[in-house]
N, C-alpha and C positions, 0 to 999 in steps of 0.2 A: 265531694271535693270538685269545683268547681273544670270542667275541662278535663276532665278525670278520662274522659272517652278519645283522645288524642293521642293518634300511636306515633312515637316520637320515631321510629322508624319512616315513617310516611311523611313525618315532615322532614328529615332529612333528605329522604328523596325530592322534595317541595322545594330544597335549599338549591341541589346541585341541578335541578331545572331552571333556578332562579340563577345560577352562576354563569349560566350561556345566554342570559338575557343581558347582554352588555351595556343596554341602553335604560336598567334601570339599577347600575352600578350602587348608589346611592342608597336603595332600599337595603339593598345587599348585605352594606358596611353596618347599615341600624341595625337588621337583623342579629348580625354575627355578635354584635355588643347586648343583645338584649338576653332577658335572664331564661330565654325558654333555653339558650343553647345551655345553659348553667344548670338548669334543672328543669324535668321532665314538667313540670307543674309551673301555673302563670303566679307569679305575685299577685296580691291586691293591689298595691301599688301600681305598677306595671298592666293592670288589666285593663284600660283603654286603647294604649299603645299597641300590648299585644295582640289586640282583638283588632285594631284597624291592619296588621301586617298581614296577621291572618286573612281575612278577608280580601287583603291587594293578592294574595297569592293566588288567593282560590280564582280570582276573577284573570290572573293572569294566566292561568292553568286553562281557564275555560277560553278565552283567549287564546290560545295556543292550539287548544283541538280544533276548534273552529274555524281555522287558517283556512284559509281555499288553493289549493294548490293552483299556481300560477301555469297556464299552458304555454305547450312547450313549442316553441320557435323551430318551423323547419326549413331547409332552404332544398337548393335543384336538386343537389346530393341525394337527400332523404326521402325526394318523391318519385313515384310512377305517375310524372308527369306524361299526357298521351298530346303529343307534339302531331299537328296532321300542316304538311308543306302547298301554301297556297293562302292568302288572303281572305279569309273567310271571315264571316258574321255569323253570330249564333239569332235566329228569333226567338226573342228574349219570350214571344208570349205564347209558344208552343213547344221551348226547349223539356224535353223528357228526360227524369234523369234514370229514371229505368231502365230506356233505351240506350243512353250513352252507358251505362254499367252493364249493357247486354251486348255492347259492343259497337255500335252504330250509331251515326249523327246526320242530323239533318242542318242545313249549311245553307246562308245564303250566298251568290256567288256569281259576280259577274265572268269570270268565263273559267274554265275547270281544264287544266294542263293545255292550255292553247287553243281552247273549242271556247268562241265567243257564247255567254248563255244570257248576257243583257240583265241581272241583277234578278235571277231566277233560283226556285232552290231547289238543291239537291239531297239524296241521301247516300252518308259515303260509310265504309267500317272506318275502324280508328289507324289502318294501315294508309288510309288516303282514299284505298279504290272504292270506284264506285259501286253501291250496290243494284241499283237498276241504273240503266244508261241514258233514261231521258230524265229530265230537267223540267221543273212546275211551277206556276204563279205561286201555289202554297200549297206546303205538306203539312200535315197534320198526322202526329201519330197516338196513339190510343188503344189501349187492350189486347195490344197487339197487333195492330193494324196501323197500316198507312192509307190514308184516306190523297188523292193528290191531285189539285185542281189548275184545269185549265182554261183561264179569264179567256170569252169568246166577245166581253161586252162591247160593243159599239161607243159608247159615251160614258159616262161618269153616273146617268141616271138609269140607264140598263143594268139590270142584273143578271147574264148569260155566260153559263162553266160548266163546261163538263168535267164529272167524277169519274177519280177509277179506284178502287180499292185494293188492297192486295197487301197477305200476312209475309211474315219473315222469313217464309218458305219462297216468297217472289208468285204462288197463288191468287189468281186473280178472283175476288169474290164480287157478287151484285149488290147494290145497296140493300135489298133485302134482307139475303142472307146475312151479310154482316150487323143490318137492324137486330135481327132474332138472336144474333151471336152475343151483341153486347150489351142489347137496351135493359137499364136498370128501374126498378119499381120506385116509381114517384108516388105517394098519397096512393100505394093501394093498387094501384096500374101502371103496366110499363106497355110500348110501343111493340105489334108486332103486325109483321109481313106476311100478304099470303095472295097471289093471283093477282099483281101487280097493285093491288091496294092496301093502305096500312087503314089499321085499328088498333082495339086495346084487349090486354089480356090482363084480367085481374088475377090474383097470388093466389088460387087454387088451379088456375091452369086453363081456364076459362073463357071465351072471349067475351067481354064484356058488353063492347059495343063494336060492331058489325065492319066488314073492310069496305069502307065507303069513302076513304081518303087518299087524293093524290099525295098530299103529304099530313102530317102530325106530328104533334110538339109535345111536350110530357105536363100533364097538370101541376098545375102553381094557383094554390089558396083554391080548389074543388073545379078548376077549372082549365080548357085547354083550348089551344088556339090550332085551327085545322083546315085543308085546303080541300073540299070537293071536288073542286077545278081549276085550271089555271090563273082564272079569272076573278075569281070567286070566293072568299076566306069566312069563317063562321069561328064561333067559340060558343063552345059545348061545354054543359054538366057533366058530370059521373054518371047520368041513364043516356046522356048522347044527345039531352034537346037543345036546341040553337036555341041561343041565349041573346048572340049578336051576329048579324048577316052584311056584308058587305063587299063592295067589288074592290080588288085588287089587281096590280099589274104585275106581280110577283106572288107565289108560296113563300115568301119572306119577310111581309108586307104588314103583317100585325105581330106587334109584341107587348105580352103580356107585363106589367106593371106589380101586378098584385092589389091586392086591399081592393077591387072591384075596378083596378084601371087598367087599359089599355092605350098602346100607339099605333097608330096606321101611317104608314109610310106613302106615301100618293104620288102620284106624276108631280104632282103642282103643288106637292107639300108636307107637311108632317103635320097631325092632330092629335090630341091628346084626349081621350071618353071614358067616359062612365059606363058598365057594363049595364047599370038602368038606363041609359039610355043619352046621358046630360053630355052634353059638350061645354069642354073647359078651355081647352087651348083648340082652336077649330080651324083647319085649314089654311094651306099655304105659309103654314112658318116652315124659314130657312133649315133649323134647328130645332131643339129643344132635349132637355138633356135634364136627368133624376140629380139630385143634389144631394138630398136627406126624403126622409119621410114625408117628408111636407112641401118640397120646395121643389122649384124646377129654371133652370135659366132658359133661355132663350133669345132665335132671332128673328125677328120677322120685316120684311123691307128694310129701310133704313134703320131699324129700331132695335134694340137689346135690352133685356130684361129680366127680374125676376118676378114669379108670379104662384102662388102655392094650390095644393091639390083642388081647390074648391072654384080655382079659376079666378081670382081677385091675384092684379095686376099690384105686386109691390112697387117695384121701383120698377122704371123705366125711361129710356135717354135713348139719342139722337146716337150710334155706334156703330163698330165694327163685331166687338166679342163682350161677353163679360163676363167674369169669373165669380165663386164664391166659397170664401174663406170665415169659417164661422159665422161672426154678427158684421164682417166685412166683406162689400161688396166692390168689385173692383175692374173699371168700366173704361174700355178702348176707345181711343178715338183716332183719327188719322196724327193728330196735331197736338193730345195730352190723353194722360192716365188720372181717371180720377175716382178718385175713395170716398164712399157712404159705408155709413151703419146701415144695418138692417131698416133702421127708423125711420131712414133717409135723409141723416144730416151728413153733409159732405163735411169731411174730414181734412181733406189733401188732395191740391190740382197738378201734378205734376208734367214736365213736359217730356213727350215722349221722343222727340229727336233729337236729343243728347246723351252722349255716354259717358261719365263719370265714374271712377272706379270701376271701371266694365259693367257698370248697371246704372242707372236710374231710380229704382222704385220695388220693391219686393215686402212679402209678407211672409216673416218667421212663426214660426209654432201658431198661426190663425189664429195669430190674436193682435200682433202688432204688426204694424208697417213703419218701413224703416223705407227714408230716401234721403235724397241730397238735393239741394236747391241752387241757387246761384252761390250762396255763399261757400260754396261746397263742400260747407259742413256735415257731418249725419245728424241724421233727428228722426226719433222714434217716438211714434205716437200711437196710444193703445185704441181701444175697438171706439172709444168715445172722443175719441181727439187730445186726448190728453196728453203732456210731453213725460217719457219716463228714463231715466236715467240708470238700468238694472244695467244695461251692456257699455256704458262710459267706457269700459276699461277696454275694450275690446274695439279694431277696427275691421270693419265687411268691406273688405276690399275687390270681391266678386258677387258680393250681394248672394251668398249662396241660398238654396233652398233649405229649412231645420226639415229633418226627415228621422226618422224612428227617434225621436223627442231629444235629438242632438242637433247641433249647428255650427256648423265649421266656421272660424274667424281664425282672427290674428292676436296676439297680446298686443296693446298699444304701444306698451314702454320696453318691449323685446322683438316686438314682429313677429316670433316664434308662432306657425300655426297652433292652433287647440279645438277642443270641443269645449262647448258652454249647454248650459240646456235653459227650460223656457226664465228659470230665476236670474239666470247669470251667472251661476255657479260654472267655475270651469271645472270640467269632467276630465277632459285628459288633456295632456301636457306634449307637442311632438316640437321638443326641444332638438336640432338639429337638421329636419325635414323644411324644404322649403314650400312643398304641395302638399295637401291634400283634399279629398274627394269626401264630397256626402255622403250619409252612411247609407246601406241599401242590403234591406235583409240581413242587417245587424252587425255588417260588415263594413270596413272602410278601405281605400289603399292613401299610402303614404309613400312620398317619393325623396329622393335628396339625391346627390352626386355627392363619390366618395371622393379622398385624396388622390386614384385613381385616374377620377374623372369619366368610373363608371357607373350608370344611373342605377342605382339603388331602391326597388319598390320594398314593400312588404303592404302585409294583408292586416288587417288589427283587426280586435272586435271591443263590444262597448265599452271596456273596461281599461284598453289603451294595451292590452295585449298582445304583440305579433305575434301572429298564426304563421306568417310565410315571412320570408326573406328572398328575392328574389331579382337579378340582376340584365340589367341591358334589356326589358318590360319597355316597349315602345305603346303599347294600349295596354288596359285592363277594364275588366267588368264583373259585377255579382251577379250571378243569371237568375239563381233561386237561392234557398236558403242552405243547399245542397253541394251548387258547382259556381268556380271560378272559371273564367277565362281570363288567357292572357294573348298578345302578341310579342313576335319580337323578330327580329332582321336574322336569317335561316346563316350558318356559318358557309355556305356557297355562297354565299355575297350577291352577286346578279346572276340574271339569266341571259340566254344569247341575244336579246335587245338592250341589254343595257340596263333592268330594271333590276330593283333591289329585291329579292327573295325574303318572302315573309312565314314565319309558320304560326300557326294558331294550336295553343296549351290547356287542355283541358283538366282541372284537378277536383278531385272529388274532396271535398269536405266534411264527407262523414266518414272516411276511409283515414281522415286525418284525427280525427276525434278518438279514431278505434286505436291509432297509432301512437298519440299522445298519452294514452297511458302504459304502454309498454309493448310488447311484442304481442303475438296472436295466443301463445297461453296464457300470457297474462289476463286477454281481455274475455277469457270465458268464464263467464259467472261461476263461484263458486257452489257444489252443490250441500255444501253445511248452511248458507245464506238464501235462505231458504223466499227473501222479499225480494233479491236484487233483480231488480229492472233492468230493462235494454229495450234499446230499439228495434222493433221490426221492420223493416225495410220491406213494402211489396214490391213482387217480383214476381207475377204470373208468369206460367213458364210451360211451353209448351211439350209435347210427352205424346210418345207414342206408344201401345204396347202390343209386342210380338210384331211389329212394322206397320199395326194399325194407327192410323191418329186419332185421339184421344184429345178431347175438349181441355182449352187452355184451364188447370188447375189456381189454385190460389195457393201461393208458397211466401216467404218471407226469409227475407236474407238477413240474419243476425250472426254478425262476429265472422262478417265472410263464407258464410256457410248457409245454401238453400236449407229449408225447413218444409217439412209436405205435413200436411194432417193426417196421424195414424187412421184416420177413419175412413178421409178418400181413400188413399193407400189400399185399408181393407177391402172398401167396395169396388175398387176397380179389379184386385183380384179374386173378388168372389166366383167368377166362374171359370178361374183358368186352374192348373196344374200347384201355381201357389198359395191357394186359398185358405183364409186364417181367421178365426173368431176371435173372437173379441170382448172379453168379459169385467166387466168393473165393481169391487170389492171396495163398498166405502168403508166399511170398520177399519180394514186394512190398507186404504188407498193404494190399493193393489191393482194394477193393467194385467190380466193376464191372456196370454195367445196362446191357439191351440193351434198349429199348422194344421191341414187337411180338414180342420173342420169348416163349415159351410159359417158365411158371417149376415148376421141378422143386422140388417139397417135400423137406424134410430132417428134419421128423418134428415140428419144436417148435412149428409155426404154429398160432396161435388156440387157445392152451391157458385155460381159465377163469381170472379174476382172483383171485391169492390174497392180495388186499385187506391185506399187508403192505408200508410204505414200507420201501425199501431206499435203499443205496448208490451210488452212479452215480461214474465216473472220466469226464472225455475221452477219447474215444476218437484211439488213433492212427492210426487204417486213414484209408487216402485213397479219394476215391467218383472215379467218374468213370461218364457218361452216354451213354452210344454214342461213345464212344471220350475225350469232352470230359472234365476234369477239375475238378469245383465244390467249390467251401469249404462247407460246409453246417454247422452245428452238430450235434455226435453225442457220445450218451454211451453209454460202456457199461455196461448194466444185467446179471449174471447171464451174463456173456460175450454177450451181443446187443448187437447198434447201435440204437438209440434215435434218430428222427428227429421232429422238428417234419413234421405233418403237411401247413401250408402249403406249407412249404420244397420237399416231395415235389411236390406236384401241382405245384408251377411249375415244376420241372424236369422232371418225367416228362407235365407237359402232361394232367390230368384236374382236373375241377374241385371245389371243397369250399367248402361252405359252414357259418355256424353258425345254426341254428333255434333263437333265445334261448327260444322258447313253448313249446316241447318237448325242450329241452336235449340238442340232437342235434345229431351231425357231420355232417353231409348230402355225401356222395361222389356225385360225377357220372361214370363213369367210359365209358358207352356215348354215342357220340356222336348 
């Protein structure tokens, strides 16, 4: 009998799922009339009918699991926004967010509670104060380390700064030291220090090639660029023979290319070589700058250009800059902006001293250019000059940049901002907002004023989402893909000159993701889902034990909670009071620990941090402690167990603390 496998139970349940779908009322009413409610069995008659209702349901059902749950909208209330009072700037291309989740930020900053610092940066905690009391051309931090430089250079073509180094202890280290502390294996060899000169130490521990450098750079495609003297730059093989020898007026002065090129930076110019020996681009250009694989712009006296690796001159004109946008090429002049293909057919002359809809002339998604002319109509014309009509509907009222494959406009016949992407297709809809901003690391802000007449941001992501809701926002920015900044006018109003009081907002955006789907037990992976993923967060952390210090570990922060490798763990306590082995049972994906027994290494322990977040699963191995068997939380990272470090010490019985003044794990492990 036809259907005979149809459990009329299940499809009733089918029905009163289909009864809260309001919006396909219609299907509903056919249903209820048709002969399955009548009898468990289809008619003949009735068997096209009832096979296409069937079918709509199954497809609405699937439909329905596959919903993506919408993220949830927070505003000030909801967050541990870290507000620091004072005018700051984050630098966008050294902001850490390790270090600001470790507590500390580095700030640019014309002057810091009434001490003039002339647009200098500093490093403060997230209370305001400062953590060292001088102030640098640029901090740089890394592995734990602040690197902090100060510009000594005379001119614009000097390169002269002194470094100082020093960990989150406020420890001042020499570039050396800190070389051997963090330098990572490139192609087989990493950089080290010893008697004021560097060399290479290959992955057995070895010195490869000999300390005969004032300075060195890490191999890219079997080769390296390296300073014998101040004067003087070479690039070396893997056995160390000079490949290419020439004078320089910096250790900064060559940089490697790849594929067999290099740049030499010169008193009187910049060139571009062949490590055989062929000059391409040769002497005394202003510029010159990688583009793609093949291509390179450039400027040389009067002159701007493109010209590809083999040294054959594409295009080239009478300029100031020139840019390049796919098969479009797009060329400065004092007096107009003008567009060729790649082929060199000019496209569009545009003039460059008029402003028109706050722009002129722009390139969306590198493929079209879009400008206005006298008639000051828009007109979009693709890589070959052609006129296209995808964006009609839409007015570029700021000529925005398209950025992660969206592009902010206007509706024509609403005004209403939107997103469109390279088809024309509008993507999201910000019916209500009168601004909004390019998207940047997959985020955007949107602005409006309320009935109020109080300015209204929020944060969206590509799907027209708000992530934030957030009020009286006088600036905002995406730093990374990580943290927000905001600004906004401090509720003290001025200070004793008269000036308006600013404070700068710092929001973590993975701490919002954790939040968005419920509280902190909700977001711990279940241990029956035995696949579920999460993010690990690195979070090298440094650790002392019994008041020794103890090499910066590799830890990972998931679900708000450090994570250390049972294995370092074991080998650091191998020779103290709490030593524990460590044995692994595959039949039984069994961990098990023997306190007091001595723990035999397996090669991986206390490898340096390679300051990339990764992936974590649940782990499914079972632990068990001198024979006892404990639930402990564990992920595995990289095929290793990952343990919450408290968890440890209470079961294997050593003690830890956390030193918030020194940002330290403090291990007790000798009794």
């Amino acid at each position: 009998m036809p259907f005979a496998f149809l459990d009329i139970n299940l499809f009733y349940t089918l029905l009163l799922f289909l009864k809260y779908m309001t919006y396909n009322k219609i299907i509903l009413m056919h249903i209820l009339e048709s002969e399955v409610i009548k009898k468990p069995w289809l008619r003949r008659e009735n068997m096209k009918r009832n096979i296409a209702i069937l079918l709509t349901l199954v497809l609405m059902l699937l439909s329905f699991a596959n919903q993506e749950v919408k993220a949830k909208t927070f505003t000030e209330e909801d967050l541990d926004i870290k507000w620091i009072k004072g005018d700051y700037d984050l630098p966008l291309y050294s902001t850490d967010t390790s270090l600001i989740r470790e507590g500390y930020i580095v700030l640019y900053a014309d002057d810091y509670k009434g001490m003039t610092l002339g647009e200098k940066m500093i490093i403060l905690d997230m209370d305001g104060e400062k953590f060292i009391p001088e102030s640098y051309d640029l901090i740089l931090y890394r592995d734990g380390f602040f690197r902090l430089f100060t510009d000594n250079s005379k001119n614009e073509n000097e390169v002269d700064f002194t470094l100082k180094i020093i960990d989150k202890n406020r420890k001042e280290w020499t570039e050396g030291e800190w070389t051997n502390k963090t330098s990572k294996y490139k192609e087989g060899y990493k950089i080290h220090f010893k008697d004021g000169k560097y060399g290479y130490m290959d992955e057995d521990g070895e010195i490869a090639i000999p300390y005969n450098y004032l300075m060195a750079n890490n191999f890219v495609d079997g080769v390296a660029a390296v300073y014998p003297s101040k004067n003087l730059g070479q690039i070396i093989n893997k056995k160390g023979e000079v490949l290419v020898e020439t004078k320089v007026s910096s250790v900064y002065d060559l940089l490697l290319f790849g594929n067999g090129f290099y740049r030499i930076d010169g008193s009187e110019g910049v060139s571009l070589k062949s490590i055989e020996g062929e000059n391409y681009l040769d002497g005394e250009y202003d510029f010159f700058y990688i583009v793609s694989d093949d291509l390179y712009r450039y400027k040389k006296d009067a002159k701007v250009g493109v010209a590809n690796k083999s040294g054959s001159i594409l295009l080239e004109m009478d300029g100031n800059d020139v840019s390049v946008y796919g098969n479009i090429i797009k060329f400065y002049t004092d007096e107009k902006i003008i567009y060729k293909n790649i082929n060199g057919s000019k496209l569009v002359e545009v003039e460059n001293d008029k402003e028109i809809h706050g722009g002129l002339s722009n390139i969306i998604f590198d493929k079209y250019i879009v400008y206005y002319n006298d008639d000051r109509q828009k007109h979009i014309l693709d890589e070959n000059g052609r006129e296209v009509n995808i964006f009609d509907a839409y007015n570029f009222t700021t000529l925005s940049y398209s950025s992660d494959g969206l592009l902010q406009c206007n509706d024509a016949l609403t005004d209403e901002p939107c997103y469109v992407d390279e088809k024309g297709n509008k993507i999201i809809s910000m019916d209500g907002y009168d601004l909004c901003t390019d998207f940047k690391y997959g985020y955007a802000w949107v602005t409006k004023t309320d009935e109020k007449f109080n300015t209204v941001s929020a944060l969206i992501n590509k799907k027209g989402e708000k992530i934030l809701n957030l009020e009286n926002i006088i600036n905002y920015d995406v730093v990374n893909e990580s943290l927000v900044c905001v600004k906004r006018f401090c509720e003290e109003g001025r200070d004793e000159n008269g000036d308006l009081l600013i404070e700068l907002g710092i929001i973590d955006l993975d701490a919002l993701k954790t939040k968005s789907s419920g509280n902190k037990d909700t977001q711990k992976a279940s241990k029956s889902d035995k696949n579920t993923e999460v993010k690990a967060i690195t979070t090298p952390c440094n650790l002392s034990l019994d008041g020794k210090k103890v090499d910066m570990m590799e830890a990972y922060l998931i679900n708000d909670h450090n994570y250390f490798k049972l294995r370092d763990i074991a080998m650091l306590a191998g020779e103290t009071d709490a030593k524990f082995s460590v044995a692994w049972n595959g039949d039984k994906k069994l961990i098990s620990l023997v306190i007091g027994q001595p723990y035999e290494a397996v090669g991986t322990e206390l490898k340096d941090p390679d300051m990339t977040d990764k992936t974590g699963i649940v782990s499914n191995s079972k632990l068990e402690v001198n024979g006892k068997e404990l639930a402990l939380d564990a992920y595995l990272i990289n095929n290793e167990n990952y343990y919450q470090i408290r968890d440890l010490a209470k079961a294997l019985d050593f003690g830890v603390e956390w030193n918030n003044e020194t940002k330290t794990v403090e291990l007790k492990m000798n009794k």
